[in-house]
C-alpha positions as a Markdown table, in Angstrom:
| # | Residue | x | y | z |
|---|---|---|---|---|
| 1 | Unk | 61.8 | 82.9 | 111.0 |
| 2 | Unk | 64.8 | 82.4 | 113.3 |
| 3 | Unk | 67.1 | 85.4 | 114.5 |
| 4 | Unk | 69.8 | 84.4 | 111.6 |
| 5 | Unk | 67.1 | 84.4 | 108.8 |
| 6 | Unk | 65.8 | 87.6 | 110.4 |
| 7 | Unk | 69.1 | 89.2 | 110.6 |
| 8 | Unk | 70.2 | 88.7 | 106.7 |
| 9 | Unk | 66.7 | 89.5 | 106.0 |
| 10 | Unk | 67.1 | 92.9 | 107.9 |
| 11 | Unk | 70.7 | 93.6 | 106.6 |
| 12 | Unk | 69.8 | 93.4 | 103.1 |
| 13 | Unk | 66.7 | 95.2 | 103.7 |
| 14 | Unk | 68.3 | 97.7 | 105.2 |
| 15 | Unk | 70.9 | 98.3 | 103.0 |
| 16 | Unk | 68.7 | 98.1 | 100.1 |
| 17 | Unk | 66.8 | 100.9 | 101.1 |
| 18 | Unk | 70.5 | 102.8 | 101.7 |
| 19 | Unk | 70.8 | 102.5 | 97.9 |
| 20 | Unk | 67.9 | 104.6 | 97.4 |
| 21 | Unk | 67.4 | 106.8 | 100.1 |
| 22 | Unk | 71.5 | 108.0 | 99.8 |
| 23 | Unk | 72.9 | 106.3 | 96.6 |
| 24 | Unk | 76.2 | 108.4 | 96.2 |
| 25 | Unk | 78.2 | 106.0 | 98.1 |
| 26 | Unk | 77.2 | 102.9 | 96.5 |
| 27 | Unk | 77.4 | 105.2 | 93.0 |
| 28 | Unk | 81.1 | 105.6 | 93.6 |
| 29 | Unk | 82.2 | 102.0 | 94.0 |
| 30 | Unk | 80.4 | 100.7 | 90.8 |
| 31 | Unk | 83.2 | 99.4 | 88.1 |
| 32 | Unk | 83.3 | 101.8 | 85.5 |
| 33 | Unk | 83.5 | 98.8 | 83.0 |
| 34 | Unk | 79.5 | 97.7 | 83.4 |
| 35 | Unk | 76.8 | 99.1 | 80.8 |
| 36 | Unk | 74.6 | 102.0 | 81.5 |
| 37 | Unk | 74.9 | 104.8 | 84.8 |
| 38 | Unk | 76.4 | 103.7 | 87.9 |
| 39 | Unk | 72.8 | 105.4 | 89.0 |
| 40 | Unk | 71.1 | 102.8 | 87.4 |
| 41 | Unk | 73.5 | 100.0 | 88.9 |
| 42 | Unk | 72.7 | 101.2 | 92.7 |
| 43 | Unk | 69.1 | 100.6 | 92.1 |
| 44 | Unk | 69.6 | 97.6 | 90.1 |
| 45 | Unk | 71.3 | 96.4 | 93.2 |
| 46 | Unk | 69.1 | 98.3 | 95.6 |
| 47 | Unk | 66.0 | 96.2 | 94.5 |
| 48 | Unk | 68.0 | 92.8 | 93.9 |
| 49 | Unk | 69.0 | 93.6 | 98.1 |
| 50 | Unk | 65.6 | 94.3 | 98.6 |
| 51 | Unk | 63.6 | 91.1 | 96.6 |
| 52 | Unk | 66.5 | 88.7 | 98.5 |
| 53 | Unk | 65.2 | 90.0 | 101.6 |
| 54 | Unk | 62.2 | 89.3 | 101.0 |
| 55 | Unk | 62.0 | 86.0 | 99.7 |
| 56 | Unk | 64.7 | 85.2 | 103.0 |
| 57 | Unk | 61.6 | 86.5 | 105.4 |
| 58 | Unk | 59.0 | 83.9 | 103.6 |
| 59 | Unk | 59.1 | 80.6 | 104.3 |
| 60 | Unk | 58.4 | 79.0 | 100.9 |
| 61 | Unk | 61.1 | 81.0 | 99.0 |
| 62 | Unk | 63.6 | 81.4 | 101.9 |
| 63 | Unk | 65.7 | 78.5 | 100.6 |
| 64 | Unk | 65.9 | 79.9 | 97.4 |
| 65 | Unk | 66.9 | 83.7 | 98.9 |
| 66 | Unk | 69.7 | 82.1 | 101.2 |
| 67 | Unk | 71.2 | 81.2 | 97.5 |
| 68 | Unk | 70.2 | 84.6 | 95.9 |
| 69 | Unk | 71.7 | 86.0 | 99.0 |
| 70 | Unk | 75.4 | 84.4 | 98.4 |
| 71 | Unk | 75.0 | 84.9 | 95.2 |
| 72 | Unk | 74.8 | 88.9 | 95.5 |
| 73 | Unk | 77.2 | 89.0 | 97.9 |
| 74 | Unk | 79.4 | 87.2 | 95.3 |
| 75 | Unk | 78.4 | 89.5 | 92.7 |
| 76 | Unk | 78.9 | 92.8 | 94.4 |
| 77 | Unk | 82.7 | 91.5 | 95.6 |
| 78 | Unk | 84.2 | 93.7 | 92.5 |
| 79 | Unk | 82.5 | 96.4 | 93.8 |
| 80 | Unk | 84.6 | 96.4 | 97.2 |
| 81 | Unk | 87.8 | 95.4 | 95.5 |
| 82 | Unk | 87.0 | 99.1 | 93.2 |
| 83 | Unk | 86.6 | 100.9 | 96.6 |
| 84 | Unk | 89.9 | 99.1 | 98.5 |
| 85 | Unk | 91.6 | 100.3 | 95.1 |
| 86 | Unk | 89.8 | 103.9 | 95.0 |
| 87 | Unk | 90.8 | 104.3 | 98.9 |
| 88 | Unk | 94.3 | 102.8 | 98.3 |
| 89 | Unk | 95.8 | 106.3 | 99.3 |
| 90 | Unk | 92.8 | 107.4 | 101.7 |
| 91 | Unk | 93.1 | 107.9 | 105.5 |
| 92 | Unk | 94.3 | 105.0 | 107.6 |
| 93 | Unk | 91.0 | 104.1 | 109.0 |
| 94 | Unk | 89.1 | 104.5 | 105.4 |
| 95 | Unk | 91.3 | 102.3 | 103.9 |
| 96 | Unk | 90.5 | 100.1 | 107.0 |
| 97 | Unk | 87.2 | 99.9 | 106.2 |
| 98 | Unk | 87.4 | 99.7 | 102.6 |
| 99 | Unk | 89.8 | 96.5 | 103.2 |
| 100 | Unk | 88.0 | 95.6 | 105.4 |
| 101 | Unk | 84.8 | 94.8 | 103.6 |
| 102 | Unk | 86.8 | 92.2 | 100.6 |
| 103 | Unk | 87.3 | 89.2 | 103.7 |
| 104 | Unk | 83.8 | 90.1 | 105.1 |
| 105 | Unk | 82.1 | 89.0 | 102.0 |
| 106 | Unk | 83.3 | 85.4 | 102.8 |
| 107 | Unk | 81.0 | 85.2 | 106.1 |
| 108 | Unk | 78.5 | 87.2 | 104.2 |
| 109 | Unk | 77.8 | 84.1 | 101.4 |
| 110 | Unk | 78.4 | 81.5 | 103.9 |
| 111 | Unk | 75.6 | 83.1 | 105.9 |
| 112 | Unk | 73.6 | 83.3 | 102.5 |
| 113 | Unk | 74.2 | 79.5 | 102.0 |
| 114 | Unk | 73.5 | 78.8 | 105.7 |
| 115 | Unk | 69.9 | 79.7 | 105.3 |
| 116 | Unk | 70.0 | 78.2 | 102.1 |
| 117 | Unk | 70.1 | 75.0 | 103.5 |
């Protein structure tokens, strides 16, 4: 595994655990409009982080999780256009950050597709 495969692999990891070990963040920032708890969402998402990780660290699967990766990162974009709007009226640097994250998701599934290829 190269240091870019390693890194994603690490990211996702990492934040997958975040969604379990402190899921109130990631509980906020769930649209409102999706079935069930935004509980259950965080650990949906925590394990989808977590199963992309791993199949990015494998060899035979890695392919496949560098497309599973851009395709989270595609699917958890409403969730940072919900926190840019929930932080619309937030302190400066919080509405830095949460503006921040909507144009990092761009590098983020290029990344994804990088490994993917």
């Amino acid at each position: 595994m190269n240091k870019d495969e390693a890194g994603l692999a690490a990211l996702l990891a990492t934040t997958g655990v975040l969604h379990f070990v402190a899921p109130k963040p990631f509980d906020a920032i769930v649209p409102g409009g999706l079935p069930g708890t935004a509980r259950q969402w965080t650990y949906i998402s925590g394990v989808c982080e977590l199963a992309v990780a791993a199949s990015i660290a494998h060899p035979r699967t890695r392919k496949a999780g560098g497309l599973a990766a851009a395709a989270l990162f595609a699917a958890v974009f409403p969730a940072n256009v919900k926190m840019a709007w929930d932080w619309r009226h937030a302190s400066p640097a919080k509405r830095a950050i949460a503006l921040g994250r909507l144009p990092l998701q761009i590098p983020l599934i290029a990344w994804g597709l990088r490994i993917s290829r």
